[in-house]
N, C-alpha and C positions, 0 to 999 in steps of 0.2 A: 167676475172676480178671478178664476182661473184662469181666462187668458190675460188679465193683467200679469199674475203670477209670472207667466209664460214669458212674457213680453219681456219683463222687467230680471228675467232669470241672468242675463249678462249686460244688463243696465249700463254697472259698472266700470266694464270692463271696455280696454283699448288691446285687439289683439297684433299683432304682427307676425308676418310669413319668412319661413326660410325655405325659399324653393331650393331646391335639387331634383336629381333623378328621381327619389321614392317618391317626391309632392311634387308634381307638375304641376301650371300654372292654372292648367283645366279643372286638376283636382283642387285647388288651394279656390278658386273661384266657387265651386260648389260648397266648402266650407264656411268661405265668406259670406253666401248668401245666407245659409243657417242661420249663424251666427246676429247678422244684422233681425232676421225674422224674428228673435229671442233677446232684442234690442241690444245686442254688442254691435260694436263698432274697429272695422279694422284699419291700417293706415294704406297703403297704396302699394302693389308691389314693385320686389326691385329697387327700395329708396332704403338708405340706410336706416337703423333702427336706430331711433331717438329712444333713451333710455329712462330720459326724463318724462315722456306721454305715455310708453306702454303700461298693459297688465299685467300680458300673459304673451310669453312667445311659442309659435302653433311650428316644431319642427321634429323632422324622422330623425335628427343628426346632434350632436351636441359642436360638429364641427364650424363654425360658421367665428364668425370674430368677437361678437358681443356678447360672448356665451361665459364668458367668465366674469366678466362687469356684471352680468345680470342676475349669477349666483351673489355678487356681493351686498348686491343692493335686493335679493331675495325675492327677482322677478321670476314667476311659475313659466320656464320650459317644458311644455307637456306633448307630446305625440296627436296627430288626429284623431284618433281613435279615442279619447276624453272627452270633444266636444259631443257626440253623441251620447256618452256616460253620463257625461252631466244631465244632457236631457231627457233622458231615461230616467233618471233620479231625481227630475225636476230642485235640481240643487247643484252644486260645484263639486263633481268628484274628486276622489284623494289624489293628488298631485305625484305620491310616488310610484305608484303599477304603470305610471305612464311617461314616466323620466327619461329621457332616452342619454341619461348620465353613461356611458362605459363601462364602469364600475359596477353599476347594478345589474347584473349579469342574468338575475332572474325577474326582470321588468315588465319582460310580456307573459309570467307565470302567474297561472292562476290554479292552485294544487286544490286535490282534494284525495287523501291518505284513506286505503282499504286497511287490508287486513297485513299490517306492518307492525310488531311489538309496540308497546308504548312508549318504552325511552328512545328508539328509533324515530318514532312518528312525531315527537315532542323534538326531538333533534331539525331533523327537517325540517318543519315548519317552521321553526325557528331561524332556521338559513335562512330560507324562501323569504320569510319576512324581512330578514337582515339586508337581503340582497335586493331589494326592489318590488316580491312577486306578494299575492294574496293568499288569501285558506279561504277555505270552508267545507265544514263538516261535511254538509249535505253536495249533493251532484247539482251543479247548476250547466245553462246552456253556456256562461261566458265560464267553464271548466275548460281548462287548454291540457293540465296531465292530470292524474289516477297513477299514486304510486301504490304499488302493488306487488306481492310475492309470488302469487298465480291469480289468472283467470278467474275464477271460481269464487269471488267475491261479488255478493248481488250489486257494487257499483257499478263492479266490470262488465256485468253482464248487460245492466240496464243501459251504459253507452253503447254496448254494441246492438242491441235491438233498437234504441232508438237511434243511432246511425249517427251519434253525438263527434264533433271534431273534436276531438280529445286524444290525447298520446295515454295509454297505459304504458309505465315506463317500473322498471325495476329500483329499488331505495341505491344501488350502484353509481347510478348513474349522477344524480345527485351529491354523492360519496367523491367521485372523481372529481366535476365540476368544482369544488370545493377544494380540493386538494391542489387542482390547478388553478386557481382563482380565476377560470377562462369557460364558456359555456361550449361544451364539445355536442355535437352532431349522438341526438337519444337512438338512432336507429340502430345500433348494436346492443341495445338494452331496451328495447320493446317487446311486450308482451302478445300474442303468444308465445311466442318462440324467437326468445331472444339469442342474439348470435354468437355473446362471451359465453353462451355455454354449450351453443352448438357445434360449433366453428372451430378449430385449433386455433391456438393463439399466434402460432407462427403461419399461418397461411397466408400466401400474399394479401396485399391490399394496394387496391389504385391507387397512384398518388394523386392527392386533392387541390384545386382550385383555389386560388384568393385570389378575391378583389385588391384586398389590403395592401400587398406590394406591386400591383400591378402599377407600371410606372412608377414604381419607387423601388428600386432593386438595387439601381447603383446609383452612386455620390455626382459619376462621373457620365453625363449623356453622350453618347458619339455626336448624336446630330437631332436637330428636330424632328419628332413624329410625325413630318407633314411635308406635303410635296412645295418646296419653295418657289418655285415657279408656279403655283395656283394663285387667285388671286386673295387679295388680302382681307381677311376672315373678320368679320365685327366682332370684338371679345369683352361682353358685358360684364368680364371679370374686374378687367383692369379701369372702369368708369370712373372717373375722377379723381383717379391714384397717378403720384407721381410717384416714378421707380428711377430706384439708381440702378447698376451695377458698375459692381468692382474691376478695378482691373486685375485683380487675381486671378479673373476667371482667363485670361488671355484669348480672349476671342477674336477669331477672325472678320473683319471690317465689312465683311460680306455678311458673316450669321448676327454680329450686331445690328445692323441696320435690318436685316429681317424682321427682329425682335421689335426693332424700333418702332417699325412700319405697324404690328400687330398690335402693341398697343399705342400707340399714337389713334390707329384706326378705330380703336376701342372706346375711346376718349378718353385716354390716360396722356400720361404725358414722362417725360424724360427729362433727368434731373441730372445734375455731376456735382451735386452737396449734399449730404448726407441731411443739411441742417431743413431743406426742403421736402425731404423724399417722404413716400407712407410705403415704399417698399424698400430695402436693401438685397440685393444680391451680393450673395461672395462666397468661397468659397471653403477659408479658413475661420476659426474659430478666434481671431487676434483683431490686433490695429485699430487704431483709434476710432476708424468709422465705426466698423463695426461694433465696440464698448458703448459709441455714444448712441446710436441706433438700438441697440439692447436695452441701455437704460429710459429712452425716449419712450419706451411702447411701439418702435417701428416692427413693422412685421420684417424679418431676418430671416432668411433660407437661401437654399444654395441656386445653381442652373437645374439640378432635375427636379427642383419643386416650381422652380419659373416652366418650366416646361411641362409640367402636372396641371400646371395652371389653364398657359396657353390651350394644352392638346382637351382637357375637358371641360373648359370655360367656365368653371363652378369654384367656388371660392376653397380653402383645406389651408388648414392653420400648417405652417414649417414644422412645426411641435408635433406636430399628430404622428408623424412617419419617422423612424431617426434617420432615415438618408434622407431627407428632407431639409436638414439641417445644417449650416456648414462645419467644416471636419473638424476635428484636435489638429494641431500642427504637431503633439510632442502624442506618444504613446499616453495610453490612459494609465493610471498606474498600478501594476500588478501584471500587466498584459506584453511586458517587453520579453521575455524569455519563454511563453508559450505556444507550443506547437500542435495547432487543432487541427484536427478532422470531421468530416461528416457522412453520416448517416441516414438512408431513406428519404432523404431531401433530395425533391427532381425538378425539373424546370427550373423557374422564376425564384422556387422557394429558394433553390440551392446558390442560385446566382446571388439572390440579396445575403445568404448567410456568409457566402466566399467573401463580398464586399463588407459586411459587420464586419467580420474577424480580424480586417487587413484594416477598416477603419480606426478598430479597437487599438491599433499595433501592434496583434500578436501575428504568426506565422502560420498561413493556412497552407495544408500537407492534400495532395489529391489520395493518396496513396497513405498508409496507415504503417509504421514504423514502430519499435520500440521508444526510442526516444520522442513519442508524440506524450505531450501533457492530457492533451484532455479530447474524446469522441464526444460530437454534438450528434446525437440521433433521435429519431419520431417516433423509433420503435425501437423495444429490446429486442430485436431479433434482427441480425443478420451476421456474415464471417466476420465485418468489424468489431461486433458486439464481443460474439465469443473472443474475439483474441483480445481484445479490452481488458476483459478478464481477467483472462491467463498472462497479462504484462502489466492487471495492476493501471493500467490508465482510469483516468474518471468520465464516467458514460456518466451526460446531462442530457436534457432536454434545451432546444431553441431560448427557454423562456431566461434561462442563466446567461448566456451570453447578451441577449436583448437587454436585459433588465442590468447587466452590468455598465452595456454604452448606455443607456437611460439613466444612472445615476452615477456616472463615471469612476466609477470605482469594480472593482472588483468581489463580487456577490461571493458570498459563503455558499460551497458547494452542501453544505449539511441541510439546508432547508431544503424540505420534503418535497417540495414543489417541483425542483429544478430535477429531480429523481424518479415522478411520477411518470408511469407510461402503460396509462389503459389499453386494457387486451386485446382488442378490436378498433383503436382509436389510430390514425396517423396523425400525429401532431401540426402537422402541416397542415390543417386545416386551422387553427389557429394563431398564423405565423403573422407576423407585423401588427399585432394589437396595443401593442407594448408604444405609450406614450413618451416624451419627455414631462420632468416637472421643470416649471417655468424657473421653482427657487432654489433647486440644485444647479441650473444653467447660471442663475447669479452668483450664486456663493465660486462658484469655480471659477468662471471665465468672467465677468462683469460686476464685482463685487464694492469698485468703486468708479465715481464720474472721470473720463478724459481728461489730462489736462487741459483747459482753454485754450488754444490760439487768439492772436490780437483781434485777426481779421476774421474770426466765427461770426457769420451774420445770425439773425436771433431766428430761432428755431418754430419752426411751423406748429399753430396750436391744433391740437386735436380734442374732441369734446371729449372723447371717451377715455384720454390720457388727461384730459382737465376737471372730470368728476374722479379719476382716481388720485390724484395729488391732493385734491378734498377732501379726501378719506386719508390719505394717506399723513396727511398734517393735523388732522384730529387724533390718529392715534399716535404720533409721535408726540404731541403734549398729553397725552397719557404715559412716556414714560418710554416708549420704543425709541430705538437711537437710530438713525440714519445712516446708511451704510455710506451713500455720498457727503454730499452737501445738505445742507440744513437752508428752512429756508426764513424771510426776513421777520417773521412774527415768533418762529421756534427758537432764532435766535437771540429775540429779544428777550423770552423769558427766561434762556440758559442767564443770558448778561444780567438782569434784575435778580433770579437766586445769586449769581454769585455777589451781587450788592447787599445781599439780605435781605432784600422787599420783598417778603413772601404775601405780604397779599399783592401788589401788584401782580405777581405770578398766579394767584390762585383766581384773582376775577380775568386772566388771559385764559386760565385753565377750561374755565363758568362758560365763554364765548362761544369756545370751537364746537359744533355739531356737528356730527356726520347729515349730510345731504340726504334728503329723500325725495325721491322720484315722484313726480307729480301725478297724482291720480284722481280718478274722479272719483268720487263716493258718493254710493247711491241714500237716497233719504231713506229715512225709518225703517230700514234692516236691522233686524236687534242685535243680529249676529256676527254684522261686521268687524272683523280685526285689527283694530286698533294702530295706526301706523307707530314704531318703533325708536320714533327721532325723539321723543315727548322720552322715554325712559333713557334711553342712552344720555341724554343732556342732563336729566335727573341722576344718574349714575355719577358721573362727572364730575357737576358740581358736589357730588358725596363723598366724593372718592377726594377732591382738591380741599374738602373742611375737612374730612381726618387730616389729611398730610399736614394742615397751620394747628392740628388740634393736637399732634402730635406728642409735640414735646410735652404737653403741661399732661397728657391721661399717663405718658412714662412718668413722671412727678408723683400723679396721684398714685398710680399701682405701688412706686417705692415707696410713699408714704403710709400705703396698706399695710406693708409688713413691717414695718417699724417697728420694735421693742421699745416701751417708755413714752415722754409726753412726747406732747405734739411739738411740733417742730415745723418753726416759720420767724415770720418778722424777716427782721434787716440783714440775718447773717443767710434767713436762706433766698432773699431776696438776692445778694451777694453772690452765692455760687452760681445760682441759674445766670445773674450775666456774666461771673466771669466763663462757666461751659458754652455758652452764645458765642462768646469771643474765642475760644481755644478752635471752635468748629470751624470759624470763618479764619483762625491763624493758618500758615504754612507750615509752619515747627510744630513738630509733635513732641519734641523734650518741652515746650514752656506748657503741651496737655497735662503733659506726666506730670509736673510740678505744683499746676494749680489743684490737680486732682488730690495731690500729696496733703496738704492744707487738709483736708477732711479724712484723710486714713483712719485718725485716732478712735475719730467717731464712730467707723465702721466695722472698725477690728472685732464686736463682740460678737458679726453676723459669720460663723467660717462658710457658711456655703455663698456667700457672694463673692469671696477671693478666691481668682481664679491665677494659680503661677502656672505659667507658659515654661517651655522649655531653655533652657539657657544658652545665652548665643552661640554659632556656631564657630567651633574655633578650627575644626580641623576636616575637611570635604575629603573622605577615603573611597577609594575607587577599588573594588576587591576582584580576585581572577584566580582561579585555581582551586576555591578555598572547599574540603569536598567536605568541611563539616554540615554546609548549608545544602550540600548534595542531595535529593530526593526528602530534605525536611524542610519543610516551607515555614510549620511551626517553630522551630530553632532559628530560623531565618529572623522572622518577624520578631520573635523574641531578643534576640542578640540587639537587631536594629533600633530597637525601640531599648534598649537597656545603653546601649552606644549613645544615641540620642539627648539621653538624660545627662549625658558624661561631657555633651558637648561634639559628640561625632558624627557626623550628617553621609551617610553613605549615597553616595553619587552615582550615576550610569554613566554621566559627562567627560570623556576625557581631558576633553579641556580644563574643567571647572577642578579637579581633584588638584589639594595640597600633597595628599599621601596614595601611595599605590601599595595594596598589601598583596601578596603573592607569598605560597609556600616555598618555592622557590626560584630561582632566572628560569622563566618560562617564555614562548618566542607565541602565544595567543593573540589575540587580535586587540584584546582589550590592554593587555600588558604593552605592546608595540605602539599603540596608539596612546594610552595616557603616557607611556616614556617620554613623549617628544616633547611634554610641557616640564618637564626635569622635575616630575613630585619627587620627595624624601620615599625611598622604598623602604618598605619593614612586613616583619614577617607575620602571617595570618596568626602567631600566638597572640599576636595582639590583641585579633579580637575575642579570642579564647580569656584572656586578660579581664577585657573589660568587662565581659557576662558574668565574671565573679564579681569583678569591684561591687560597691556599695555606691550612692549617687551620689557626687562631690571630691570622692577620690579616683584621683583623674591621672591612670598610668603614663608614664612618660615613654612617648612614640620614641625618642632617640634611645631606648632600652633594647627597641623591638630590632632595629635596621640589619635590613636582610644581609647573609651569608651566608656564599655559596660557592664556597673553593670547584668546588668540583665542575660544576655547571660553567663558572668561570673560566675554568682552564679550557672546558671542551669546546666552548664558542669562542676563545680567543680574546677575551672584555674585563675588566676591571669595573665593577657595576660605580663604584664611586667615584671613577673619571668617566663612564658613560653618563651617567643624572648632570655633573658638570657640564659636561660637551652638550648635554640637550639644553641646560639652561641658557647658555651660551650661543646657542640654533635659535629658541624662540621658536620652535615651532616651524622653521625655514630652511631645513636641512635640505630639500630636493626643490627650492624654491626652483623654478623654470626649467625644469628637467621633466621635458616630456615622456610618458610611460603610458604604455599599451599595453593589453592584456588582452587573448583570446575570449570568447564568450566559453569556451569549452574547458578554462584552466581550470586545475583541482584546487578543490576548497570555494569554486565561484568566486566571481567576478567582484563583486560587492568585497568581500572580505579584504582584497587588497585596495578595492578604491579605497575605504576609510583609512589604510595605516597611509597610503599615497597623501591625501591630502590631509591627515593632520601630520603629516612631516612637512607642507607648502609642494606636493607636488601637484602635475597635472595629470589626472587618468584621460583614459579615454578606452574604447571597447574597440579593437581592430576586427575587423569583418572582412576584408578583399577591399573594400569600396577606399576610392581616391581619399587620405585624411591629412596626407602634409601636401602644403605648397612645395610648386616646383622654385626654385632660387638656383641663380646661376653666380659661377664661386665666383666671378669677379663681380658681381654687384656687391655681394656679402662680405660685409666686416666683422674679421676677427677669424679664427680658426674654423675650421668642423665642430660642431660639437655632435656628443650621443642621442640618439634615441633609442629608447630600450622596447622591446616585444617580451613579456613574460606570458610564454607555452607553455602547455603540458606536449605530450607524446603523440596524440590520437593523430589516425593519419587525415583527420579535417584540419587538423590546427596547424600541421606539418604542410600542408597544401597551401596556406598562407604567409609560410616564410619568405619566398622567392619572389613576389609582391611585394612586398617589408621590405628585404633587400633592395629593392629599385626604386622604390620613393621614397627610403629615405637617402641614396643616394643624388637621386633627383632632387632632391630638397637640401642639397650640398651637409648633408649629417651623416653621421656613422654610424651602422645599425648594429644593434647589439642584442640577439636574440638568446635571451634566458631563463632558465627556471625560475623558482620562491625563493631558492638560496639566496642570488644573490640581495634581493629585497628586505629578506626578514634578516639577513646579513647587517646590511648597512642599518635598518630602524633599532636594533638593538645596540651595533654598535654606535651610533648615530657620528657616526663618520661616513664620507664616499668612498668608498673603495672601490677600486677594479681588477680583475684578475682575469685571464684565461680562464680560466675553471669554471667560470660561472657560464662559460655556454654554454648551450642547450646543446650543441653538436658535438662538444668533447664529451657527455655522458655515456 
């Protein structure tokens, strides 16, 4: 009876391999025989994994292609080191101590807590468990740490007499790991004599090794890792994958055909349609191939992940490395005016951070200046650190910049994380762990389908992109909307709601199942877990009779609180269809109307009338105004009593009827909402309205601004400038090119917005070539200007004499000048020119 037990222990089960380096085929062989001895069954190696036969997939790596399909459909990824748990336990061990998820940073932890206080001890454990790893009270052999404050605890002792592989580590260590969400190297916190308290913190420390960017440092490869003149190498990578590349990459007709030869040799093969490929190469993050290749499930990455590939023959998702991936073509946003530096980062590590940062599109500095934004260091200690300091820069850690290109945006320096820097730790040993998420890449770059061409031939199917579109149309008739296209059964049900068939739409709803993976299931196990399609279907169908039940349980709950008799027959027969009908009308006045018909009835309940605010009559755009200064409470208060009155305060310049101002002021917001000619009036007015009562509604042409003095001093007549703007439409610098230094005062930004809500054109002058060269007789019609607005500094003064020459060159006349003359003309919203306004007569 016990070796039936034995036999039938993986009866069930269909395993499958992912060799790599950690699991060679030798080892993956002696697993498999186990395995079959204890009656599991594995498929072949080397073939891809059918997701529909497997149970359990046997890998050291979560990197491999099926690995996110497998979590959907809720197939156990477990480590080798399980299949003997299990048999030791003569049962199926727990699935997560042996995940090799990323994430669970404590997977191969198996703690057991001395003499640590108790809400310390209760703290940890608690990580440990969260993150992947085990407990237990007692010492056991499969014990990997012993947290501990000292030696002298009979745990610690009993490991070390009995010669136990265990780490006694300090509750620190732990403490850090957690702070960094990253599992750092325990050897500076081991017990006896742990090193954060022996060691100074500032003592050198070697710089550390990774695997992690090894070959993935830069975007950009010089040349292939291999002698091209060898002969042509079998690469079991690329077996039965057809690969495109781009021609962005602009490669030479010599290293293409290399490429070619290696995988063609492989048994792959070579595509020039996107609509064929399972691989894309390229090197920008745009173009149509590449959006429709994103949205397809093709695998996307740049030349140094095609040559990641080649040089270790082993499969690694684009995603995993972000130089792996291809670039932004535009700055990420936050990262254009940032000037980084680094710290304690040597080798490989420092060469991939130099490429982040220039990926990113900020400005990487060898050399550490005042005007540097932000030091990326591994350790707080070195002269960069100290002068960081003392100038006020922000000293992060690696994990801020990574985690900012991995979610394209720019990360909040306040999280603790990016600030952390253990005493004996160099960060660099955890550099390139930092993933992409697949649905930050869509939302950004691929958030909807290509437009079609005629001649798109019909796109290659793939099983594992054809069990996710099964899924993926089950839960959009649940309710999710599709970012692309919709497909012919989703949109038959949108078409029938909008006919009003709701049951037609609810037994479409009843239909769709999520797919499950076909397994075998062993007889008379009591224990077996139930597969998960049988309730989700149940769900479903549960969820589509509330939504037709709907209306009549609203019915019944209003008819719960009714004061007096019941209430039915013909007249309420009568409303429910005519509310049927207002639902399915277009016009919401003929809702209003039908709903009017029953007001009288209603009027005795006052908590179910609800008045809304009164429309809006007048969009005030406010600037200067310093009663709201440092009171946020008077703010909200005033806003909300405006509101009631009819006055909707805007940030919009555009959108503003009225502009209130204490008085002619030349602000950003005043200069920008002018050019749409609102009525100006003076902030008493909102001082006004916070007395009024609701319904009496002061009158704005009371308020309009004056302001002799201000008048005189800019030279304006504010009641012919609102005219003259009305009369612009917003068009006053329509095709009047304007350039501004990245170094002018007040920033750059401040004058792009009054630029282009006047109709001008900005643009950020740097040195680099930005006008076309035109020769005066191709060109018709006169010179016109092109302006450079400078400050003083002798960077921006270095760039005039360049300015000077291309816009000559570009048959224009250059006109390099301060904010005068800019914040000159938006007020008075006239063009003016004067001498005066150059930069050189100052």
């Amino acid at each position: 009876m016990a070796i039936e037990v034995e036999k039938s222990l993986f009866g069930h089960c269909i395993f499958a391999f992912v060799l790599n380096k950690d699991l060679p085929e030798n080892q993956a062989q002696l697993i498999q025989e186990t395995l079959e001895e204890h009656g599991g069954t594995a498929i072949r190696f080397n073939e891809d994994i059918d997701l529909r036969v497997v149970t359990h997939i046997i890998s050291y790596t979560s990197d491999f292609p099926e690995y996110n399909q497998a979590r959907l459909q809720m197939i156990p990824v477990v480590k080798p080191p399980w299949v003997m748990q299990s048999i030791l336990k003569q049962k199926e061990a727990s699935i997560r101590p042996y995940t090799p998820d990323p994430k669970l940073i404590f997977s191969d932890v198996n703690l057991s807590c001395a003499d640590i206080p108790i809400g310390d001890k209760d703290a940890i454990i608690g990580a440990v468990l969260a993150m992947g790893g085990m407990e237990s009270s007692s010492l056991m052999k499969v014990t990997t740490h012993i947290c501990a404050l000292t030696i002298d605890h009979p745990k610690c002792q009993q490991a070390l007499e009995k010669n136990l592989k265990c780490k006694i580590v300090l509750p620190h260590w732990f403490d850090d790991c957690l702070k960094l969400g990253k599992r750092i190297d325990e050897k500076p916190y081991l017990l006896p004599d742990p090193e954060i308290f022996r060691v100074n913190p500032e003592a050198n420390l070697p710089f550390p090794t990774n695997e992690d960017i090894i070959g993935a440092s830069s975007p950009h490869p010089v040349n292939l890792p291999l002698p091209t003149d060898s002969p042509v190498r079998r690469l079991a990578v690329f077996r039965k994958r057809k690969v495109m590349v781009s021609q962005d990459l602009q490669l030479s007709s010599r290293t293409r055909k290399v490429i070619e030869d290696l995988i063609e040799g492989g048994g792959g093969s070579m595509t020039t349609s996107v609509h064929n490929a399972n691989i894309y190469v390229c090197h920008w993050r745009e173009g149509r191939d590449y959006v429709f290749a994103s949205r397809a499930g093709i695998d996307v990455g740049n030349l140094s992940w095609l040559y990641h590939l080649i040089t270790n023959n082993e499969w690694t998702s684009p995603t995993r490395r972000l130089l792996h991936y291809p670039l932004p073509k535009e700055a990420i946003p936050g990262f254009r005016d940032l000037r980084i530096t680094l710290s304690n980062y040597g080798g490989e590590a420092r060469t991939y951070l130099e490429n982040l940062i220039t990926a990113a599109g900020a400005e990487f500095t060898k050399s550490m200046k005042p005007d540097n934004t932000h030091l990326i260091t591994a350790r707080k200690n070195s002269e960069k650190c100290q002068a960081a300091e003392e100038w006020n820069i922000e000293m992060i850690n690696h994990l801020w910049i990574e985690e900012s290109y991995a979610k394209c945006e720019v990360q909040k320096i306040s999280d603790p994380r990016y600030t952390t820097f253990p005493p004996r730790t160099n960060l660099g040993e955890i550099i390139g762990q930092t993933q992409f998420d697949p649905k930050v890449l869509e939302t950004k770059y691929f958030s909807r389908d290509p437009t079609p061409s005629p001649g798109d031939p019909k796109p290659l199917k793939r099983p594992v992109m054809h069990e996710k579109d099964r899924n993926a149309s089950s839960r959009k008739s649940n309710g999710d909307v599709a970012m692309g296209g919709r497909d012919a059964e989703t949109a038959k049900v949108v078409e029938k709601k909008k006919a009003g068939r709701r049951t037609s739409s609810r037994s479409s709803l009843g239909q769709v199942t999520t797919p499950a993976p076909n397994r075998r299931i062993s007889a008379g196990k009591e224990n077996d877990t139930p597969s998960s399609t049988g309730s989700r279907s149940a769900k479903e169908k549960a969820v589509s009779r509330l939504h037709g039940l709907a209306p009549d349980i609203a019915l019944y709950e209003k008819e719960k609180k009714r004061k007096g008799p019941i209430w039915g027959g013909e007249r309420a027969a009568n409303k429910v269809d005519k509310e049927r009908s207002a639902e399915r009308s277009s016009s919401p006045a003929q809702k209003y109307e039908e709903d009017a018909e029953f007001s009288d009835e209603e009027d005795h309940n006052p908590k179910r009338q609800r008045v809304g605010p009164p429309p809006v009559e007048m969009r005030l755009l406010v600037t200067g105004y310093k009663g709201w200064l440092g009171n946020a409470l008077k703010e909200d208060s005033d806003k909300k009593k405006m509101r009631e009155l009819g006055v909707l305060v805007t940030q919009e310049p555009k959108l503003c009827t009225h502009l209130a101002a204490p008085n002619l002021v030349r602000t950003k917001k005043f200069l920008c909402a002018l050019a749409s000619g609102p009525i100006v009036i003076s902030t008493d007015f909102i001082d006004t309205c916070a007395k009024h009562k609701k319904g009496d509604f002061p009158k704005a042409g009371d308020f309009v601004l004056k302001d002799v003095a201000k008048e005189k001093e800019f030279g304006v007549k504010l009641k012919d400038v609102v005219a003259r703007a009305k009369a612009n439409n917003r068009c006053l610098l329509r095709r009047v090119p304007i350039y501004v230094t990245k170094d002018v005062p007040n920033g750059a930004d401040t004058y792009k917005e009054i630029i282009e809500a006047n109709g001008g054109t900005f643009g950020i002058y740097t040195g680099k070539p930005t006008i076309k060269k035109v020769n005066p007789e191709d060109d018709e019609g006169p010179a016109e200007p092109v302006y450079l607005i400078s400050g003083q500094k002798p960077d921006e003064k270095k760039l005039w004499p360049k300015f000077v020459t291309e816009a000559r060159e570009g048959n224009m006349v250059p006109r390099i000048v301060d904010q005068e003359w800019l914040l000159d003309v938006a007020l008075s919203q006239q063009q003016k020119w004067s001498d005066r306004y150059l930069i050189e007569k100052k």
